[in-house]
Backbone and ligand atoms as CSV (ligand in chain L), in Angstrom:
chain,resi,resn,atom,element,x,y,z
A,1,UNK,N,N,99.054,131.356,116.274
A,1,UNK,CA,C,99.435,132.049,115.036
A,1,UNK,C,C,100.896,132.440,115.106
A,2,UNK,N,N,101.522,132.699,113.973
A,2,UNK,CA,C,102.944,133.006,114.014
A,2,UNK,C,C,103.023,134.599,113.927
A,3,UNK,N,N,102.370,135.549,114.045
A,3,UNK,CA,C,102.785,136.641,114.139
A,3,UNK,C,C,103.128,137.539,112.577
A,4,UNK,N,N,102.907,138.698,112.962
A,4,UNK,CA,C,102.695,139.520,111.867
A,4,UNK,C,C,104.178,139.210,110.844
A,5,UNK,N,N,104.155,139.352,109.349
A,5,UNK,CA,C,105.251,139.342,109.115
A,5,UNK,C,C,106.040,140.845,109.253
A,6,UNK,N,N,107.663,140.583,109.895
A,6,UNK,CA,C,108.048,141.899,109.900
A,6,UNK,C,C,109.718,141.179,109.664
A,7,UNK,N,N,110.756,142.306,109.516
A,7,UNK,CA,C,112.047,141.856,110.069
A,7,UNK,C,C,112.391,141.474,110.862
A,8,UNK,N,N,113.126,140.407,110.869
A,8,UNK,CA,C,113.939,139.938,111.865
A,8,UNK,C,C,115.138,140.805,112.685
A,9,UNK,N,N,114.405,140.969,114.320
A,9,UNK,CA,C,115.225,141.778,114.417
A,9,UNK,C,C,117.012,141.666,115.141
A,10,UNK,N,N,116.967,139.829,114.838
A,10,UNK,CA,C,118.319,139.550,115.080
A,10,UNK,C,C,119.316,139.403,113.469
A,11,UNK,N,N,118.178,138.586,112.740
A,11,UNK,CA,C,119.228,138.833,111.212
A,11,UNK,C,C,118.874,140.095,110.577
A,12,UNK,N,N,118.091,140.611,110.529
A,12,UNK,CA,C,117.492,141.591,109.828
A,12,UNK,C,C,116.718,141.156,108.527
A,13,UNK,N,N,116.782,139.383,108.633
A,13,UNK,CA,C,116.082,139.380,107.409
A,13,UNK,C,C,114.060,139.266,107.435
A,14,UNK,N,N,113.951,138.918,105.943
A,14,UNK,CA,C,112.351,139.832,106.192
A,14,UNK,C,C,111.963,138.038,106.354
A,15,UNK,N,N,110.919,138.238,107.979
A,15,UNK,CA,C,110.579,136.920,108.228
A,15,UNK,C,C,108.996,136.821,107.896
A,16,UNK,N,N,108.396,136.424,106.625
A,16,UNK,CA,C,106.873,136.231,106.042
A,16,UNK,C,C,106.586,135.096,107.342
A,17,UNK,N,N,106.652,134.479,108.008
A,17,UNK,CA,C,106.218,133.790,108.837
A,17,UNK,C,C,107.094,133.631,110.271
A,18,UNK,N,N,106.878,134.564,110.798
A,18,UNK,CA,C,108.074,134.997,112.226
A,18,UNK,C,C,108.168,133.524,112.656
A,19,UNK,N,N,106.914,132.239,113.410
A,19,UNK,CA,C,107.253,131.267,113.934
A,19,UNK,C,C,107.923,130.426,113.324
A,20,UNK,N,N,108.062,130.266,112.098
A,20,UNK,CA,C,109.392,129.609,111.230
A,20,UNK,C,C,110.486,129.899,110.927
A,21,UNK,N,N,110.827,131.555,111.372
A,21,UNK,CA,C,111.959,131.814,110.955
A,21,UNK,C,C,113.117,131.293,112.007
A,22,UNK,N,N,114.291,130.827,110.605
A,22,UNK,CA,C,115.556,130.403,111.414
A,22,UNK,C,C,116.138,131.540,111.237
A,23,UNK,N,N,117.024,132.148,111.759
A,23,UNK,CA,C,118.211,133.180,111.584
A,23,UNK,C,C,119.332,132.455,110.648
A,24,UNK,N,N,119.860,133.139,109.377
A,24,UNK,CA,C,120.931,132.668,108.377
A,24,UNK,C,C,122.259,132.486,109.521
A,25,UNK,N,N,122.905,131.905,109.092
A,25,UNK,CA,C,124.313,131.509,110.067
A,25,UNK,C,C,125.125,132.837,110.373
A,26,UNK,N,N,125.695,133.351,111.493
A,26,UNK,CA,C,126.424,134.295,111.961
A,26,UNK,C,C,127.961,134.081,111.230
A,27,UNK,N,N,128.889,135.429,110.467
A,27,UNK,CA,C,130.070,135.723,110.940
A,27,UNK,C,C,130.949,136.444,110.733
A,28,UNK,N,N,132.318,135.980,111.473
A,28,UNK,CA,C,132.412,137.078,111.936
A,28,UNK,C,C,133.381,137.453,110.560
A,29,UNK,N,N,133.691,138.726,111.056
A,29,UNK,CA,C,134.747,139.399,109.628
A,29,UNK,C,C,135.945,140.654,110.336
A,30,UNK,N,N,137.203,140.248,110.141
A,30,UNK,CA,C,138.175,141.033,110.584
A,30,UNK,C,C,138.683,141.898,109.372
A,31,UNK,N,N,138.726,142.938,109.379
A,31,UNK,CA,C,139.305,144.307,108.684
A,31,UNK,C,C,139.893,145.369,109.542
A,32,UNK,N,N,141.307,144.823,109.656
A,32,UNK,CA,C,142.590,145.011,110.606
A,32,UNK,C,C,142.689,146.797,110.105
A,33,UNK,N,N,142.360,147.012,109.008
A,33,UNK,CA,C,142.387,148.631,108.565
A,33,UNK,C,C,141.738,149.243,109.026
A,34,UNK,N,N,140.406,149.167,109.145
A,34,UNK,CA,C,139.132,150.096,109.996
A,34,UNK,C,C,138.997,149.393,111.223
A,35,UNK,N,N,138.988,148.071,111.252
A,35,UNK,CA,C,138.443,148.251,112.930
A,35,UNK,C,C,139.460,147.574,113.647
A,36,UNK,N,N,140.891,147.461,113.513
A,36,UNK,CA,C,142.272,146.505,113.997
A,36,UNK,C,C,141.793,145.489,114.513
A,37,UNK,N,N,142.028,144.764,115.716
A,37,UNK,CA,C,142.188,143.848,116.572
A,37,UNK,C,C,140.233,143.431,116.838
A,38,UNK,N,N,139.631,144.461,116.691
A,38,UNK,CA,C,138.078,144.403,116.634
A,38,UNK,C,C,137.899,143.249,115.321
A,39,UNK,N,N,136.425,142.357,115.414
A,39,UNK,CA,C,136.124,141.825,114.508
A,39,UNK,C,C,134.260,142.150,114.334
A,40,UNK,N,N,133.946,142.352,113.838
A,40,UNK,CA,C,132.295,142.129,113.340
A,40,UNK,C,C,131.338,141.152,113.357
A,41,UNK,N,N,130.374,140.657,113.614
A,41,UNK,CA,C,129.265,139.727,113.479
A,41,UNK,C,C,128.127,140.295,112.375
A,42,UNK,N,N,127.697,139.269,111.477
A,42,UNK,CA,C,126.731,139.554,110.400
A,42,UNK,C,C,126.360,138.363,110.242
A,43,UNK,N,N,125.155,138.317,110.246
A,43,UNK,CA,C,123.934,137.503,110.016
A,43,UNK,C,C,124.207,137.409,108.263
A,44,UNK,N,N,124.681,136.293,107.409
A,44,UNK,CA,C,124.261,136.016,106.354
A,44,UNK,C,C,124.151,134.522,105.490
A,45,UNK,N,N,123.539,134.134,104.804
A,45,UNK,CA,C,123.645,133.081,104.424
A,45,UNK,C,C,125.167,132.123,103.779
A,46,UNK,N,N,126.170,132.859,103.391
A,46,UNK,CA,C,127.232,132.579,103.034
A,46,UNK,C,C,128.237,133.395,103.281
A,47,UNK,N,N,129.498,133.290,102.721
A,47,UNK,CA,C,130.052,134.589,103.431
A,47,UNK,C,C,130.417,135.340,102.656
A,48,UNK,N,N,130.452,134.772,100.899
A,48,UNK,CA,C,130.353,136.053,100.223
A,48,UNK,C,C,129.357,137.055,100.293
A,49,UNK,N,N,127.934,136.626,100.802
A,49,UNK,CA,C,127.084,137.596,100.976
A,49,UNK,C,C,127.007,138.465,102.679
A,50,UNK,N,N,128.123,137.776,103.531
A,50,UNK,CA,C,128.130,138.001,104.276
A,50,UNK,C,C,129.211,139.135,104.218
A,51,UNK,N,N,130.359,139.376,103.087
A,51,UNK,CA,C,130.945,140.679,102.677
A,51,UNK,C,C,130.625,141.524,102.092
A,52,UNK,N,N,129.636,141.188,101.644
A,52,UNK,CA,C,128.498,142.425,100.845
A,52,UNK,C,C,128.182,143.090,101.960
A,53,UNK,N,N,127.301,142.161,102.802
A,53,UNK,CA,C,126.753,143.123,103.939
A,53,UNK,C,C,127.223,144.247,104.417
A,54,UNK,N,N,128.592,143.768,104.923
A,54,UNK,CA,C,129.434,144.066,105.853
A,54,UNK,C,C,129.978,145.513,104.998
A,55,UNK,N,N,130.259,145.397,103.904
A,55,UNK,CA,C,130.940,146.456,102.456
A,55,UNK,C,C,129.341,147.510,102.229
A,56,UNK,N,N,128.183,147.233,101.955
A,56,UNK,CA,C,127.267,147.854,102.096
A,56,UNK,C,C,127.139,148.857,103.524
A,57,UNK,N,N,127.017,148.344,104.684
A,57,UNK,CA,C,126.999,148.985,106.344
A,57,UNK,C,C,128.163,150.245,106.243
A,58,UNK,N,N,129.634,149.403,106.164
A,58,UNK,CA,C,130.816,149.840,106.616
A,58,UNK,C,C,130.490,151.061,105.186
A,59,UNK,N,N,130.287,151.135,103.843
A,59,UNK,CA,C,130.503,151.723,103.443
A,59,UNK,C,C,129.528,153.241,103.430
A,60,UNK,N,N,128.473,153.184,104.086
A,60,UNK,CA,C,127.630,154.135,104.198
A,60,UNK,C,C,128.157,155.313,105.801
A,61,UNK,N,N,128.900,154.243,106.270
A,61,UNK,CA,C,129.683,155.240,107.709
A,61,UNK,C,C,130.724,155.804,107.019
A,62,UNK,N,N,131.500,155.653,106.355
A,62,UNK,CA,C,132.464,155.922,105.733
A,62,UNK,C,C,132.514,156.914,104.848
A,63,UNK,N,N,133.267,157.019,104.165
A,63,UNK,CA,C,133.178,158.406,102.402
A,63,UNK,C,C,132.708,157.283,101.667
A,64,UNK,N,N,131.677,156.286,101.640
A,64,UNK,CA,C,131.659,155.689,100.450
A,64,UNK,C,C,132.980,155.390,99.302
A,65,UNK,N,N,134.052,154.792,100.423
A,65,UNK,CA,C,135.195,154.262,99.778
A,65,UNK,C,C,134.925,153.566,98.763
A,66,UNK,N,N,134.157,152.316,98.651
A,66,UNK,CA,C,134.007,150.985,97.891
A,66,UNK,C,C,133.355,151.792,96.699
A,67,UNK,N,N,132.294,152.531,97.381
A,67,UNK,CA,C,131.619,152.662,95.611
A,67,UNK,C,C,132.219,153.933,95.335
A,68,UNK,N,N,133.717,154.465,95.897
A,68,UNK,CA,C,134.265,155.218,94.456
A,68,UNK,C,C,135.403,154.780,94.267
A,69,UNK,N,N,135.387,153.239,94.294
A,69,UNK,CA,C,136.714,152.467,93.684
A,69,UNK,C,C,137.676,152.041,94.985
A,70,UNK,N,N,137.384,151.842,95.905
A,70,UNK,CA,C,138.205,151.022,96.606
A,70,UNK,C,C,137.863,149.815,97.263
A,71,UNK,N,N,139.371,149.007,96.906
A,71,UNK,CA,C,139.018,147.762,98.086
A,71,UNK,C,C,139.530,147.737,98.816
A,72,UNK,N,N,139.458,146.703,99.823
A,72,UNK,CA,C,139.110,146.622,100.935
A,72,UNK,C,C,140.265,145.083,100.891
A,73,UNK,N,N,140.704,144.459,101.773
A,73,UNK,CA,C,141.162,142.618,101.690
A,73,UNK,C,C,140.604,142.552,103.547
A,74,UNK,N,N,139.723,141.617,103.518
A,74,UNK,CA,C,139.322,141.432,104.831
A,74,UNK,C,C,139.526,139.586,105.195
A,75,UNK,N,N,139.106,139.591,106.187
A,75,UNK,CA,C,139.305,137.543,106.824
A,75,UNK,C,C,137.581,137.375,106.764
A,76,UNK,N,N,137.228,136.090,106.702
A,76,UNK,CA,C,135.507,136.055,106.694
A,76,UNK,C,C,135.550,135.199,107.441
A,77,UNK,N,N,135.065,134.139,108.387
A,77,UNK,CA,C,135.330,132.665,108.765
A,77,UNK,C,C,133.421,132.667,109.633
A,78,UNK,N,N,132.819,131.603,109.775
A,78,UNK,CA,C,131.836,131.179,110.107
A,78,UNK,C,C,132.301,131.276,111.878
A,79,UNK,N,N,131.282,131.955,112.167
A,79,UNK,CA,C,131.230,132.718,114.012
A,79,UNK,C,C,130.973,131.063,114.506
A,80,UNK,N,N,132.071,131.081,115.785
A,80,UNK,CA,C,131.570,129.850,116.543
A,80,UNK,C,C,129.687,129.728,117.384
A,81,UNK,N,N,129.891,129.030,117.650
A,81,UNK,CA,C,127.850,128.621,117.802
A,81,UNK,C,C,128.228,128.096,119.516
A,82,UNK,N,N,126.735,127.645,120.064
A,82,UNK,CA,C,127.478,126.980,121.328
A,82,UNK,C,C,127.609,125.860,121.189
A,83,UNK,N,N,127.528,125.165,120.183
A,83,UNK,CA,C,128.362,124.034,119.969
A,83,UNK,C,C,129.492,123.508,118.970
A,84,UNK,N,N,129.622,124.558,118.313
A,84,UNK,CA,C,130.708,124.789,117.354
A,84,UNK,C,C,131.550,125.317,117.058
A,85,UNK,N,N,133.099,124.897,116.508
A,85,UNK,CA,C,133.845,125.954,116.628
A,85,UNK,C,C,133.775,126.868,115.455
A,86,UNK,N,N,134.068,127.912,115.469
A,86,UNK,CA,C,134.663,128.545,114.397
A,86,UNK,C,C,135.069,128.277,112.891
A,87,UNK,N,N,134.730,128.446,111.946
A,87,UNK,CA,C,135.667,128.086,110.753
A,87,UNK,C,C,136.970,128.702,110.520
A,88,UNK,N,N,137.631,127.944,109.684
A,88,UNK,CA,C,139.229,128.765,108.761
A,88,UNK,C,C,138.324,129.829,108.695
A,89,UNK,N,N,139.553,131.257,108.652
A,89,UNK,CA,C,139.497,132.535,108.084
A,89,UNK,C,C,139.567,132.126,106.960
A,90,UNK,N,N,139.116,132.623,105.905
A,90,UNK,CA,C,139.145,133.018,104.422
A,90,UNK,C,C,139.257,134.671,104.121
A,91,UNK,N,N,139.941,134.988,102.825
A,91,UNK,CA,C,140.264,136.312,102.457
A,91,UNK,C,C,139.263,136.568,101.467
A,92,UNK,N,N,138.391,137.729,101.686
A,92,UNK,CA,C,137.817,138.212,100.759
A,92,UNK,C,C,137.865,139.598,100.412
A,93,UNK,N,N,137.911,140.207,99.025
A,93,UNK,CA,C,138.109,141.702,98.674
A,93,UNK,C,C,136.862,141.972,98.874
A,94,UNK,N,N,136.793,142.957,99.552
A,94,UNK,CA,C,135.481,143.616,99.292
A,94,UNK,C,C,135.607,144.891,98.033
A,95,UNK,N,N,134.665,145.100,96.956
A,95,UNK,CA,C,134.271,146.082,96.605
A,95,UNK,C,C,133.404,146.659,96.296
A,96,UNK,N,N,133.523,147.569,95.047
A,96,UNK,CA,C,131.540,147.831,94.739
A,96,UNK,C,C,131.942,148.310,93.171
A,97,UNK,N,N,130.509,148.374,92.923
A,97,UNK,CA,C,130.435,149.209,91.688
A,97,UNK,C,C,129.163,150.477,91.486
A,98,UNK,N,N,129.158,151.116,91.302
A,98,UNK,CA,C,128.312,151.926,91.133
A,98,UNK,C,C,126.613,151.322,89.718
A,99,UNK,N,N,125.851,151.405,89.672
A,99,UNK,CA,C,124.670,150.845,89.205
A,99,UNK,C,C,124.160,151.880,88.230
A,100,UNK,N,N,123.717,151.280,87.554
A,100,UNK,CA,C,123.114,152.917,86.285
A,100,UNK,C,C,121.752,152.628,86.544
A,101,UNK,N,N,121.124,153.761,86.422
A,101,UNK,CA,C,119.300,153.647,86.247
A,101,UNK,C,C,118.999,154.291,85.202
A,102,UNK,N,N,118.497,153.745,84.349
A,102,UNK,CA,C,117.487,154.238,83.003
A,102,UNK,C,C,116.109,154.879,83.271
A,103,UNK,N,N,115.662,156.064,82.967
A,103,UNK,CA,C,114.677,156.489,83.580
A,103,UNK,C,C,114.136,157.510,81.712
A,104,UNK,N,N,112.953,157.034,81.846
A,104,UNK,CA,C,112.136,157.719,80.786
A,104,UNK,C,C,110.847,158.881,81.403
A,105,UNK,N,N,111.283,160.119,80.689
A,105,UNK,CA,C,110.193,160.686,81.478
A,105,UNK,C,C,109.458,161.289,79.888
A,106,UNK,N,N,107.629,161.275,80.086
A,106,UNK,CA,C,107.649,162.446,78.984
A,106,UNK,C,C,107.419,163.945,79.262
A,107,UNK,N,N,107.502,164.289,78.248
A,107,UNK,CA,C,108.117,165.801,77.820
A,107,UNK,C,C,107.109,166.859,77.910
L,1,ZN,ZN,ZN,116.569,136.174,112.033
């Protein structure tokens, strides 16, 4: 049997069938402002979603910079593998927006 479904506790994603799960591709992300010469690893399927992540995490340690209007300009590039190198850095802004909820109550 493949095991209960739970998170993955290397991507964090939710694995409905643990013996099939692959882990989404690793990488890494440099933001020379908060963490200098340090770079990050994140488990995500692309790497715009892999700056979400990273803007979601970083922004909950933080004052919640992003979601009261700031960005961020970070490098994204695909984490080398053991058989692969690295990708180009790419520049991505990170930001946010704040979300509205509609809520009906009666009276
Ligand atoms: Zn995984």
């Amino acid at each position: 049997m493949g095991g209960l479904p739970c998170f993955c506790p290397t991507c964090g994603n939710f694995m409905i069938r643990p013996d099939k799960h692959r882990c989404s591709p690793r990488w890494e992300i440099k933001y020379p402002d908060w963490l200098g010469d340090e770079t990050k690893f994140v488990h995500a399927h692309d790497a715009g979603e892999a700056g979400e992540r990273f803007a979601r995490v970083t922004d909950s340690y933080g004052d919640y910079e992003f979601a009261n209007g700031h960005e961020a300009e970070v490098q994204i590039r695909r984490a080398a593998t053991d058989t692969e190198e690295p990708g180009p850095w790419e520049t991505y802004i990170l930001s946010a927006e704040p979300s509205v909820e509609y809520h009906a109550r009666q009276k």
